[in-house]
C-alpha positions as CSV (number, residue, x, y, z in Angstrom):
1,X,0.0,0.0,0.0
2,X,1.6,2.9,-1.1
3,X,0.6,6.4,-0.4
4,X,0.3,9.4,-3.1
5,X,1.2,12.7,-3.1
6,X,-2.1,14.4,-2.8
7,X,0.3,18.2,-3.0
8,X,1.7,19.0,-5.4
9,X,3.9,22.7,-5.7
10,X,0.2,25.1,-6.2
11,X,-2.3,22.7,-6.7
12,X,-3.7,20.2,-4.5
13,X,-5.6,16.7,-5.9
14,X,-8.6,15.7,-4.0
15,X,-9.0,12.1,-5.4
16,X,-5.7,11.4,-4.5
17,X,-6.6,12.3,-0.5
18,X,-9.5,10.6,-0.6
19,X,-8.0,7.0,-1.9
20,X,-5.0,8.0,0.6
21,X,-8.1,7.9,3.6
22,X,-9.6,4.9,2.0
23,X,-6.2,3.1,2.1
24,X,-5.7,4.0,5.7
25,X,-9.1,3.3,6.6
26,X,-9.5,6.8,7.7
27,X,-12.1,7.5,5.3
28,X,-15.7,7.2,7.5
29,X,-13.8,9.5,10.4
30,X,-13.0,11.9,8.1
31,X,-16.6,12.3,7.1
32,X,-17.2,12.3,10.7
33,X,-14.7,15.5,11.3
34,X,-16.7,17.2,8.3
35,X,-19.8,17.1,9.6
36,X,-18.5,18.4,13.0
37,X,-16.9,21.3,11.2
38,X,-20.0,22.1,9.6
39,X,-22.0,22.1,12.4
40,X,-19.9,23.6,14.7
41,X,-17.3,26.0,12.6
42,X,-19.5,26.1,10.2
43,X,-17.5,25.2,7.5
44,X,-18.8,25.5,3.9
45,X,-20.1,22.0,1.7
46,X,-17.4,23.3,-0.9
47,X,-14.5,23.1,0.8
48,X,-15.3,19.5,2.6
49,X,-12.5,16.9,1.5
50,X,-15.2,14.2,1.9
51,X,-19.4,14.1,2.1
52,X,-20.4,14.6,6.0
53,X,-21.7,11.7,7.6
54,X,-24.2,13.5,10.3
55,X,-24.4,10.0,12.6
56,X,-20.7,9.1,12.8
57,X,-20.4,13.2,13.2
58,X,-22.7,13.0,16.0
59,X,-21.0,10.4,17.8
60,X,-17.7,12.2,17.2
61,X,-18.9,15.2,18.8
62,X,-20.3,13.6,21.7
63,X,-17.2,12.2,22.7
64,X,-15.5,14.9,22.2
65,X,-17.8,17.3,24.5
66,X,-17.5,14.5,26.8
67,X,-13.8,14.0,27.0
68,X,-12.5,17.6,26.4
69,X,-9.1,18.5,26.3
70,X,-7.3,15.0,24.8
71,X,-9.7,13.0,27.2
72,X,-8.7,14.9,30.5
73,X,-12.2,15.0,31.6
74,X,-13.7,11.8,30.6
75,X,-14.0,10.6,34.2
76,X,-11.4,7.8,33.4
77,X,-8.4,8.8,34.2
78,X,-8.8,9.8,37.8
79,X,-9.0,5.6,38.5
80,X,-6.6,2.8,38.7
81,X,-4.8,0.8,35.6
82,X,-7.4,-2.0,36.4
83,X,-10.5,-0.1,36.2
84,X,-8.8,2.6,33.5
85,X,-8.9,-1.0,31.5
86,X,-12.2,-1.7,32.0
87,X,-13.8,1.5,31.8
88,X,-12.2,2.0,28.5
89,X,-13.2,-1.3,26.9
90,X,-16.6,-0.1,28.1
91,X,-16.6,3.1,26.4
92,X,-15.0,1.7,23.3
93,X,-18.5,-0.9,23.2
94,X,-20.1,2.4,22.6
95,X,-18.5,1.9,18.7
96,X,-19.0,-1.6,17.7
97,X,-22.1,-0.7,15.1
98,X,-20.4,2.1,13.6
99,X,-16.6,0.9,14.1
100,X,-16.5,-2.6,14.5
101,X,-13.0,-3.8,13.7
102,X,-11.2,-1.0,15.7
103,X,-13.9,-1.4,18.6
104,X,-13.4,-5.0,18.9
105,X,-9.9,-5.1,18.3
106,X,-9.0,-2.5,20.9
107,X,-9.2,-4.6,23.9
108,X,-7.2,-7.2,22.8
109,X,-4.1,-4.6,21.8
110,X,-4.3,-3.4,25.2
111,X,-4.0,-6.1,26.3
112,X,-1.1,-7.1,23.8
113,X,0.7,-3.3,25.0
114,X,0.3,-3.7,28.8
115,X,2.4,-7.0,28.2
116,X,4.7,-5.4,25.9
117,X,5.6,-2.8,28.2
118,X,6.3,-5.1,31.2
119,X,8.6,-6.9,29.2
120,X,10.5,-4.3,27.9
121,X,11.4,-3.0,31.5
C-alpha cells in the first residue's frame, strides 16, 4: 500500500486524498470530522475533503464534548490501571455498530501493549 502525493507545488488533488483515507481506513472519520466542522465552525459543503456523515459526526462530537481537552475530563483517568482497562473497553463498546473492527480489536491490543511494556522494562 503505497501512499500518493495528494500536494503537489500550487495545486492540491482531491482524489488522491481521498484513496489516501480509504487506504488507511480513515475515510468514514473523516466524514465524521466534516460534519462536526459544519455544524460547529461552520465550515462550507465546498470546501469539505469528503461528504459529512451527520451520525458518525454526532458520535464524534459527543465524545469529544464529553472528553474535552485529549480525554482529561472523561472521568477515566482519575482511577486505577485495572478499572482505567475496563472503563475503556466499556466506552469503546459504545463503537462496535459504527466501528467494529477497531472497537473489537481495541481490547485485545491493550492487552497485547500492557504486556509489551512489562517486558520491555
Amino acid at each position: 500500500m503505497a501512499l500518493k502525493t495528494a500536494w503537489k507545488e500550487d495545486s492540491f488533488d482531491r482524489d488522491v486524498l481521498v484513496e489516501n483515507l480509504k487506504n488507511v481506513n480513515l475515510y468514514r472519520f473523516a466524514q465524521a470530522v466534516m460534519w462536526v466542522l459544519h455544524e460547529v465552525f461552520g465550515l462550507e459543503q465546498k470546501f469539505f475533503i469528503v461528504p459529512a456523515d451527520v451520525r458518525r459526526g454526532r458520535l464524534l462530537l459527543d465524545e469529544i464534548l464529553k472528553g474535552g481537552n485529549f480525554g482529561k475530563y472523561s472521568g477515566i483517568t482519575n482511577h486505577s490501571i485495572g478499572v482505567k482497562y475496563f472503563l475503556k473497553v466499556k466506552r469503546n463498546m459504545r463503537f462496535v455498530r459504527t466501528y467494529p473492527v477497531e472497537a473489537l480489536f481495541e481490547p485485545l491490543f491493550r492487552t497485547w501493549h500492557f504486556f509489551w511494556r512489562l517486558s520491555r522494562r
